[in-house]
C-alpha positions in Angstrom: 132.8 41.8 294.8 136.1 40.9 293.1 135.8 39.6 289.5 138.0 39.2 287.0 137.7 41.5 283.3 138.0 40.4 280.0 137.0 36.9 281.2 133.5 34.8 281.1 132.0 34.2 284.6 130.1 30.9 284.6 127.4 30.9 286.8 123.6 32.7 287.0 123.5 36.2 285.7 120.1 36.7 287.8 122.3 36.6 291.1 125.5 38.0 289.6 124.1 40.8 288.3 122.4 41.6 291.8 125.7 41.2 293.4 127.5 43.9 290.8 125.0 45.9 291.5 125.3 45.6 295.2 129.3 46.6 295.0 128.1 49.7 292.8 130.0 48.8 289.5 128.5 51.1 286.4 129.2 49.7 282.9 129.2 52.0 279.5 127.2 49.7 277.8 125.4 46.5 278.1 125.0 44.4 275.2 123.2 41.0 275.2 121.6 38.4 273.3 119.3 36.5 275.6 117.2 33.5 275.6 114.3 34.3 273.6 111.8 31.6 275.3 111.8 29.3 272.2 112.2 26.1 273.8 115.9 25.9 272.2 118.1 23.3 273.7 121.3 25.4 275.5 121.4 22.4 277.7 119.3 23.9 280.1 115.8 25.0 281.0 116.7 28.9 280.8 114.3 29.6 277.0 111.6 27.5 277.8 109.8 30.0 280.9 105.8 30.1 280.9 105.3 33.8 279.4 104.4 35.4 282.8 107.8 33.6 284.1 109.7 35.1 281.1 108.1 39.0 281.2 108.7 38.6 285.5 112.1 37.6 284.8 112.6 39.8 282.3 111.5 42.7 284.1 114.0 42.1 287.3 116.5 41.7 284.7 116.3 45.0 283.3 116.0 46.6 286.8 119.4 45.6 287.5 120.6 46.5 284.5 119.4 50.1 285.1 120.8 50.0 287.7 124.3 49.1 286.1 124.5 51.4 283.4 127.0 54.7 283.6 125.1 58.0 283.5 125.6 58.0 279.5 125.3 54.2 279.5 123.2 52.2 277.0 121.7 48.9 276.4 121.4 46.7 273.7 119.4 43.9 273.7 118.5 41.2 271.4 115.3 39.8 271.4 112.3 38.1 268.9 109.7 39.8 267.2 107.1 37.6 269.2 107.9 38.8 272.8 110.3 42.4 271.9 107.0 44.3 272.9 107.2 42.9 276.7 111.0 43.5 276.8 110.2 47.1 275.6 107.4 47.8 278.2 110.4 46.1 280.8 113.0 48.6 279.5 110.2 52.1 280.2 109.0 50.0 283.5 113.0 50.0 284.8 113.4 53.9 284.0 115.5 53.8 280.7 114.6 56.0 277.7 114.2 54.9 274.6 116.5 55.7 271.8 116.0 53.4 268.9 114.4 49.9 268.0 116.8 48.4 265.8 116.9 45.8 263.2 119.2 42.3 262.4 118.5 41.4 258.6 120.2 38.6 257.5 119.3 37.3 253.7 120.5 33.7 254.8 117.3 33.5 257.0 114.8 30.1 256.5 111.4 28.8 257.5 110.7 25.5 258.7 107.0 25.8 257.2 105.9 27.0 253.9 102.8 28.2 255.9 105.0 31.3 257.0 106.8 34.0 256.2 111.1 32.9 255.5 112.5 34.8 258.8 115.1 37.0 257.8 115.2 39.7 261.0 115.7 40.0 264.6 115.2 43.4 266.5 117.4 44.6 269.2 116.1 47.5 271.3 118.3 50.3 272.1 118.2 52.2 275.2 119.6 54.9 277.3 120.4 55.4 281.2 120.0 59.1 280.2 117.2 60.8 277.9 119.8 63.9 276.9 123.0 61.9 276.9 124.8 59.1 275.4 127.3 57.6 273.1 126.5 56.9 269.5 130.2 57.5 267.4 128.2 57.8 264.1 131.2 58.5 262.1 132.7 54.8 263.1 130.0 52.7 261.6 129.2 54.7 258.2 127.9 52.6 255.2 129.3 53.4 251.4 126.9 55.1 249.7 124.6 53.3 246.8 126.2 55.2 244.4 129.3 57.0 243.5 127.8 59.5 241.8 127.2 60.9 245.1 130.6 61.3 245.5 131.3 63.5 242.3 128.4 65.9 243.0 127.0 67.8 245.7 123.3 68.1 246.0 121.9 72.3 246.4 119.4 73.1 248.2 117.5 76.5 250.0 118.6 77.0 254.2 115.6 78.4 256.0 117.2 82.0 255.5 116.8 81.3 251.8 120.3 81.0 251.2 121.1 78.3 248.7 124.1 75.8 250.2 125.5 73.2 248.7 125.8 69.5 250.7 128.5 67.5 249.9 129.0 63.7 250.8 130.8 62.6 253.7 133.5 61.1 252.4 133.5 58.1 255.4 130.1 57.2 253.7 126.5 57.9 254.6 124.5 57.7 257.8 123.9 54.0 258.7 120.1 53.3 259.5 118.6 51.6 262.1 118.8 48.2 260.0 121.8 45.9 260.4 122.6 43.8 257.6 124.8 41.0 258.0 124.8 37.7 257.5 123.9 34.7 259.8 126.4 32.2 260.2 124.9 29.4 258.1 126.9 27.5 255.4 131.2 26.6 254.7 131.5 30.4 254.6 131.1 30.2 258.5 132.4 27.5 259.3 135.7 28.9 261.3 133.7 30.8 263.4 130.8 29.1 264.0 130.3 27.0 267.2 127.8 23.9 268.0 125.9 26.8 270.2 122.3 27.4 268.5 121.6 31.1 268.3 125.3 32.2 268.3 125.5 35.8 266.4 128.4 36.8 263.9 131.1 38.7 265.2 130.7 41.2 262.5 127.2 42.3 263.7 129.1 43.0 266.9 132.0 44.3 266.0 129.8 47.4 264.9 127.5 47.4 267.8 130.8 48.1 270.2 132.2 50.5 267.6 129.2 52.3 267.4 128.2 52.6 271.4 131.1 52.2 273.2 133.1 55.5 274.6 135.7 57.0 273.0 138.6 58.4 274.9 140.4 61.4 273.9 143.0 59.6 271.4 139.8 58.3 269.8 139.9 54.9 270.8 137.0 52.5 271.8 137.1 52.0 275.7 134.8 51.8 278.5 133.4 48.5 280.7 131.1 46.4 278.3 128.9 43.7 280.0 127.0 40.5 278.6 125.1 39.0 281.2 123.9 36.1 278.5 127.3 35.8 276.8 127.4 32.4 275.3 130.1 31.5 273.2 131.6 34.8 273.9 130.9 36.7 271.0 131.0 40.1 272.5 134.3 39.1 274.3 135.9 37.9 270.9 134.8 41.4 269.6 136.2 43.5 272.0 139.2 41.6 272.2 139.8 41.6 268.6 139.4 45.6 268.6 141.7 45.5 271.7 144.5 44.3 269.3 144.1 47.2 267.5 145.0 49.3 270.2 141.3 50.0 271.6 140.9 49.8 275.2 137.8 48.0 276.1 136.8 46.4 279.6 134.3 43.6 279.5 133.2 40.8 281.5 130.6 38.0 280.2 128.2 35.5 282.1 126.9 32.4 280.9 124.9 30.0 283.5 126.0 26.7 281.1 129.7 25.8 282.0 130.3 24.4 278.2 129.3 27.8 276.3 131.1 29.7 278.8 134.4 27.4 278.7 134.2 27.5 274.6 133.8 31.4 275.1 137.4 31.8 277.7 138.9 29.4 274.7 138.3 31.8 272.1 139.4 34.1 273.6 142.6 32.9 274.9 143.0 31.1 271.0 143.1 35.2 269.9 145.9 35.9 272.4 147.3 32.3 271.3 147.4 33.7 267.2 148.5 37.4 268.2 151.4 35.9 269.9 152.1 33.6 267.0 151.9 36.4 264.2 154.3 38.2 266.4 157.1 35.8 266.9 156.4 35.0 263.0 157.0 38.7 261.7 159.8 39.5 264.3 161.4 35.7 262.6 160.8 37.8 259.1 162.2 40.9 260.6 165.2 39.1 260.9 
């Protein structure tokens, strides 16, 4: 199968993912957002399945997917409090070990109905092609630390030999957790990134999911082959590419089954060659 990278394929990623599979391609890491079965309009039929329809579907999905990952490969994948149980019994039925369920909070969140909860979360499952190996570059997507105190002053404690050691902060920041914060993109705020597509996710959400599961090479940049087989607008394209121009090396391709998502997704990213280009030929001018 000859496809092009760093593109959006429009078409269905039920038969495209069976023909990558069939020419043996492996990807480091497949990171999705699909349709969550919630009857929203993305000008087709795809998120409004009967639930045995969705879990059937979802299943095959995620066999192919197994099937697609590297030997260290993971997969992230969105999903909806509601239905992320039947994805996770997909993920353990298609042979992939679990690694961490993780959590979207986003403060901007709203209810419809005063008769629930506001919704301020989304979980993405995390999981491995291998239960003893994959990539997690912890170091990239440290968080400051609540305080700076914790800076100034290491914290003593007793090893198991009884020795006492002192632990000292990591000056990147701490550990993050296993819960995302970031904002959705509601309000002026978003306004330059956001697109008319309903469930589009901010690139800064992503930009950290690629940092923190994509491979490294040994110059320490990001690389690998990243797929989205439900890519939208493009947002994992935009990401990559964006960390691209900072001299990472990542390979992607992205599928969308609507031609209008997938045609605003290859503008975006040809507008970010379009502005790197311009910022060029305006500082070389300045140079001058």
């Amino acid at each position: 199968m000859n496809f092009k990278l760093r593109t959006t394929l429009c078409g269905d990623s039920d038969t495209l993912l069976r023909q990558l599979v069939d020419a043996r391609l492996q990807f480091d890491l497949v990171l999705t957002d699909p349709p969550y079965n919630l009857n929203k309009d993305f000008g087709n039929g795809t998120d409004s399945l009967p639930l045995d329809e969705f879990i059937a579907k979802t299943q095959q999905r995620l066999q192919l997917v197994a099937q697609l990952l590297s030997p260290r490969g993971s997969v992230l994948w969105f999903a909806i409090h509601r239905y992320v149980g039947h994805v996770q019994i997909a993920m353990e039925k298609a042979g992939l070990h679990y690694r961490r369920m993780n959590i979207w909070r986003y403060e901007n969140g709203f209810s419809h109905s005063s008769r629930y909860p506001r919704a301020e979360y989304e979980p993405f499952l995390w999981y491995s092609k291998s239960d003893t190996e994959w990539t997690y570059n912890a170091d990239l997507v440290r968080v400051p630390y609540r305080s700076q105190e914790r800076l100034e002053n290491p914290v003593y404690y007793r090893s198991s030999s009884g020795e006492r050691r002192a632990w000292r902060p990591n000056p990147l920041g701490r550990l993050r957790g296993d819960i995302w914060e970031f904002p959705t993109l509601a309000g002026r705020r978003f306004a330059g990134e956001r697109t008319p597509h309903p469930t589009q996710k901010p690139e800064s959400l992503f930009t950290q999911i690629l940092k923190a599961f994509c491979p490294l090479d040994s110059h320490s940049r990001l690389t690998g082959m990243v797929i989205d087989p439900f890519h939208g607008v493009g947002t994992t394209g935009v990401c990559a590419e964006r960390l691209n121009q900072q001299g990472h090396k990542i390979d992607w391709v992205g599928i969308e089954i609507e031609p209008k998502w997938a045609d605003i997704a290859n503008r975006r990213v040809a507008e970010l060659s379009s502005d790197l280009f311009a910022e060029r030929i305006g500082k070389r001018d300045i140079d001058k």
